[in-house]
C-alpha positions, -999 to +999 in steps of 0.1 A: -259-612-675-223-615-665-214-591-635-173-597-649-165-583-682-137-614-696-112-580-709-119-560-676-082-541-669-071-550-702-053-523-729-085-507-746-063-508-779-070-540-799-036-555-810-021-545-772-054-561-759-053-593-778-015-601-767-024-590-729-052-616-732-027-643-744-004-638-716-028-637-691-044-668-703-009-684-693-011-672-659-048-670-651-050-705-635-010-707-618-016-711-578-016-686-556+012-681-533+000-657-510+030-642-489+018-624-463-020-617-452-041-616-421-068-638-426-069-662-391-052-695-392-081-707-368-104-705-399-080-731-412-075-753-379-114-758-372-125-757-406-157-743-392-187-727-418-186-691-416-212-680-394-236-659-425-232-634-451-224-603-434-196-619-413-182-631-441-181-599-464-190-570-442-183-570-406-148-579-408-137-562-438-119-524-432-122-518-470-157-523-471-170-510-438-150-476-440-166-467-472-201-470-450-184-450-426-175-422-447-216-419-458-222-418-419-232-450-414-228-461-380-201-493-375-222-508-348-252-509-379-228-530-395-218-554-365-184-539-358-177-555-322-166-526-298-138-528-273-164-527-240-188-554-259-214-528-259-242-529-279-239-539-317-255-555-347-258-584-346-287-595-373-266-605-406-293-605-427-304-563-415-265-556-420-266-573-454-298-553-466-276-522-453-248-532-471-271-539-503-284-507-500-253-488-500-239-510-531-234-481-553-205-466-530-181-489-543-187-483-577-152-481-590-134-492-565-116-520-564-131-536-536-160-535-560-141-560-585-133-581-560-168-582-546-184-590-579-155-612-585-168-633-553-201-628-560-200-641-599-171-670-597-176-683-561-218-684-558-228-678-591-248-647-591-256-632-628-271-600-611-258-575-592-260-569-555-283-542-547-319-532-523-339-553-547-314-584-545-304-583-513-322-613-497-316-632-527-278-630-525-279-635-482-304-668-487-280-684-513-250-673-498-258-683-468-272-717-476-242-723-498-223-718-463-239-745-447-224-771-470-190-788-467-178-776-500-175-738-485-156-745-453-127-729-451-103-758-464-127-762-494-122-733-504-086-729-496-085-757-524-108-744-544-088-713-549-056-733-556-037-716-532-002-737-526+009-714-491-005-690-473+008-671-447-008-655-418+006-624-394+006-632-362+020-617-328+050-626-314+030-632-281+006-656-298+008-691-289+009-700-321-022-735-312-038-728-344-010-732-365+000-763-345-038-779-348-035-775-383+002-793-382-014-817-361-045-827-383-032-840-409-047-818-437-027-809-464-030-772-470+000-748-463-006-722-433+025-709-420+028-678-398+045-647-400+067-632-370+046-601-363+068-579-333+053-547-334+040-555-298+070-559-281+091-535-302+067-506-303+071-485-276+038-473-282+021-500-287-010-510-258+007-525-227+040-524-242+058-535-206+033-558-197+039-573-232+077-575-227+076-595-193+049-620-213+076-623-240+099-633-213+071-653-199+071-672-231+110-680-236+119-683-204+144-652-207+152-619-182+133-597-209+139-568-182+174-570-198+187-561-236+208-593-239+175-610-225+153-594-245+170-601-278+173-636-270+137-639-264+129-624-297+156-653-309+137-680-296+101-669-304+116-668-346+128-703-335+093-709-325+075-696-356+098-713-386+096-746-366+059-741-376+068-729-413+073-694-409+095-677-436+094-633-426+092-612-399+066-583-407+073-550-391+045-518-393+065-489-384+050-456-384+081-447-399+110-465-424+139-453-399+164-476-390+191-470-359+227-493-361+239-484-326+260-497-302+249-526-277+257-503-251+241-478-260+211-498-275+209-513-240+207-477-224+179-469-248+157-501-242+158-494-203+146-458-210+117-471-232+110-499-208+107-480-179+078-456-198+103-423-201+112-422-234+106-397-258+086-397-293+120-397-309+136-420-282+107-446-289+114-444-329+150-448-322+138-478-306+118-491-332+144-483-357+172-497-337+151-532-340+145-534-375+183-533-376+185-560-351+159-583-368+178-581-399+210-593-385+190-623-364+176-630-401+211-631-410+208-663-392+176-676-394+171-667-427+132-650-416+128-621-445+122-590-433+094-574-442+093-535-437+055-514-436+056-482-428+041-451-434+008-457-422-007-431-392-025-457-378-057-454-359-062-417-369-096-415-350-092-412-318-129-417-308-128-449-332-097-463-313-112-462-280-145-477-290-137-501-319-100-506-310-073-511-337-076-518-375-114-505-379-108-479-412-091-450-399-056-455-412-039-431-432-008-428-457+015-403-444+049-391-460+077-415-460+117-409-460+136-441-472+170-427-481+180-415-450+158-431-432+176-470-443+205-459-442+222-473-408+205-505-416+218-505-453+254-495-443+252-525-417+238-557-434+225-539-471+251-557-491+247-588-483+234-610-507+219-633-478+192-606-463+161-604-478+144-565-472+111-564-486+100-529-489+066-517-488+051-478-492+018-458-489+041-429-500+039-437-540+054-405-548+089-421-533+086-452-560+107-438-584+128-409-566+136-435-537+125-470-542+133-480-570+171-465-571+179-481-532+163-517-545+181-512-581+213-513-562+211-527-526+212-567-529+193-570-499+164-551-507+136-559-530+105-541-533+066-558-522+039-545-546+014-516-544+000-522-509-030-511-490-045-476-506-030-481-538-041-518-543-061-514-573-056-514-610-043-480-610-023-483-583-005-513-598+002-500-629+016-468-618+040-491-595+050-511-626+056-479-645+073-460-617+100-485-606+108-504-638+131-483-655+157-482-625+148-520-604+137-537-631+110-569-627+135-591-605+140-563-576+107-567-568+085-597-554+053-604-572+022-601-558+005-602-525-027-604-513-025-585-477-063-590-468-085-606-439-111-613-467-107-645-478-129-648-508-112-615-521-078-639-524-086-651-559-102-618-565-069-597-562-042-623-575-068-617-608-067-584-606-027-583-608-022-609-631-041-588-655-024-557-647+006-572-654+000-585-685-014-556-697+018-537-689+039-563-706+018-565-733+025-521-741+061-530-734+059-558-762+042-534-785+062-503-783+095-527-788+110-524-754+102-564-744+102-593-768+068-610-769+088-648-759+103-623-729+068-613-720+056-648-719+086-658-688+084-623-671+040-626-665+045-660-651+074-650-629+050-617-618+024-639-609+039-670-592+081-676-595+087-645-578+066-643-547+082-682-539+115-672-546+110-636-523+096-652-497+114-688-496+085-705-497 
């Protein structure tokens, strides 16, 4: 028993099947270059095993332990740490036999294929997960995890990945990143300049994270000229360690282009704790602005995420703390919303604007028409809710016609589960080819086209996008 089916996500009709199979059997073994993630560069400094099963699949895994959730099962069952280090789970193997249990609520789902994807290619299980397998998969897994060969740079290896980036605040001191420079390993870990705390009026501790910035760089952060200098050096900081982007999670996609005078008036207001909701979005649009002229510069791509009402529960916030399940698209205005920061540095050819969305009803009517035209921007693939086979396609199908394949960026991965890397660069590679493969067949791509545009998809792109 196989728990993959070799066509999964491929055309159903024969002749469109059999071409998507021979393009994706170009691609399926290309490296990975994985843009932009969160998975923790300390896995790749210490090269330590992962501790067992459940903290490798469950526990840290938002796409896995919010579907629990939503059947009322309690995130301290399944060894979520809370904020006061009250009581949790700790047991992996009782939060793996939960997890087992529960199997069937990710029947199709994606985080199902990339489970089974794990499961089947990385430990070699033939059946699938469920009460009655349970300590069968946690013993083998977890003896396999004891070995050398699944350490973290092992399998960093293993799964051919040339560069991966991690997301990481612009408060962090960056030591992992420099053990791993330091140790002579070979693998590719660079960082990604992460701001949202010291831009984000909102954020936790937002003044007490500005005078740590200043801390950092040495600058007068209680000033605007000050502060942007320190966000000058900490960039300086990150690309001497590799870093390529700047990645900026917004609640919103507005940008601000106003005057240093008037930008310094509103970073006093927001610094001293007075500013409005609107004041403090002015704020966060007014940086994106900024950090695209510094990447004017330093050549950092700027990578825009918005749309996301993060943190929806409040309960969960307080007792779990950020990034635990409960974010949640919201509408999202990019036409007006870009504009200052479009009008400002849009056309030129030296910015690059990646553009994400939660919003997929704004692909084609938005999108796609600002990234068909704007040399600056270029749109990042489906993200987040809408990372799935579905998801993908409909991208592909929505923003085509008007940016075409070379306005947009490949594929990336965007996930703190590591073995899910492989799992999801599979996942789009196939998608891909299948959509070339009706484009071949209805006579709107030639078949030689199809050939250069899936391996551009699944690796050219993403290297080019990024600059890695």
């Amino acid at each position: 028993m196989s728990l993959l089916n070799p066509d999964r996500l491929l055309p159903l009709e024969s002749s469109a099947r059999g071409l998507a199979r021979a393009l994706y059997d170009t691609v399926a073994t290309l490296p990975i270059i994985s843009p932009h993630g969160h998975t923790n560069p300390k896995w790749y400094a210490t090269d330590e095993a992962f501790p067992d099963p459940a903290q490798l699949f469950v526990t840290p895994d938002h796409y896995v332990f919010r579907m629990l959730c939503s059947q009322g099962i309690a995130l301290t069952d399944l060894g979520v740490p809370r904020v006061d280090g009250g009581p949790t789970e700790t047991d992996g193997r009782k939060i793996w036999r939960l997890f087992a249990q529960n199997y069937h609520l990710f029947r199709g789902t994606p985080s199902r294929l990339w489970l089974d994807h794990a499961f089947e290619t990385v430990f070699g299980f033939d059946q699938r997960l469920s009460a009655a397998t349970a300590d069968d998969y946690y013993d083998r897994i977890d003896a396999a995890l004891k070995t050398p060969a699944f350490r973290p740079r092992a399998l960093f290896e293993r799964f051919n990945i040339e560069v991966i980036s991690t997301t990481d605040s612009a408060l962090d001191d960056l030591s992992w990143h420099k053990m791993i420079r330091e140790s002579g390993w070979q693998g590719r870990v660079v960082p990604a300049y992460r701001p949202d705390a010291v831009v984000d009026p909102d954020f936790a501790g937002f003044s007490q994270n500005i005078a740590r910035l200043g801390e950092l760089t040495g600058e007068d952060t209680a000033t605007w000229a000050g502060y942007l200098s320190a966000h000058r050096k900490r960039r300086e900081a990150f690309i001497q360690l590799g870093c390529t982007s700047s990645d900026h999670g917004h609640a919103t996609a507005r940008t601000e282009d106003l005057s240093q005078d008037q930008a310094a008036a509103l970073f006093e207001k927001v610094l001293s704790g007075a500013a409005s909701a609107d004041e403090a979005d002015a704020f966060r649009g007014q940086m994106l602005t900024e950090m695209a002229r510094m990447s004017l510069d330093d050549g950092l791509v700027l990578q825009i995420h918005p749309g996301s009402r993060r943190n929806h529960s409040g309960g969960v916030m307080s007792m779990f703390g950020r990034d635990k399940g409960f974010d949640i698209p919201g509408r999202t205005d990019y036409v007006a919303a870009l504009r200052p920061l479009l009008n400002a540095v849009g056309m030129d050819p030296r910015l690059t604007v990646i553009l994400f969305t939660l919003d997929e009803t704004s692909y084609a009517r938005e999108l796609a028409p600002l990234a068909g035209v704007y040399p600056a921007l270029k749109l990042g693939p489906a993200w987040w809710f809408h990372d799935s086979a579905e998801g993908m396609r409909r991208f592909r199908e929505a923003t085509t016609e008007t940016a075409g394949f070379y306005n947009t960026v490949g594929f990336n991965d965007d996930t703190r589960a590591y073995l899910s890397i492989p799992a999801r660069h599979d996942v789009a590679r196939r998608v891909d080819c299948a959509y070339l493969a009706t484009l071949v067949q209805s006579g709107r791509l030639a078949e030689d086209e199809a050939y250069e545009v899936a391996h551009d998809l699944a690796y050219r792109l993403a290297k080019l996008a990024y600059r890695l």
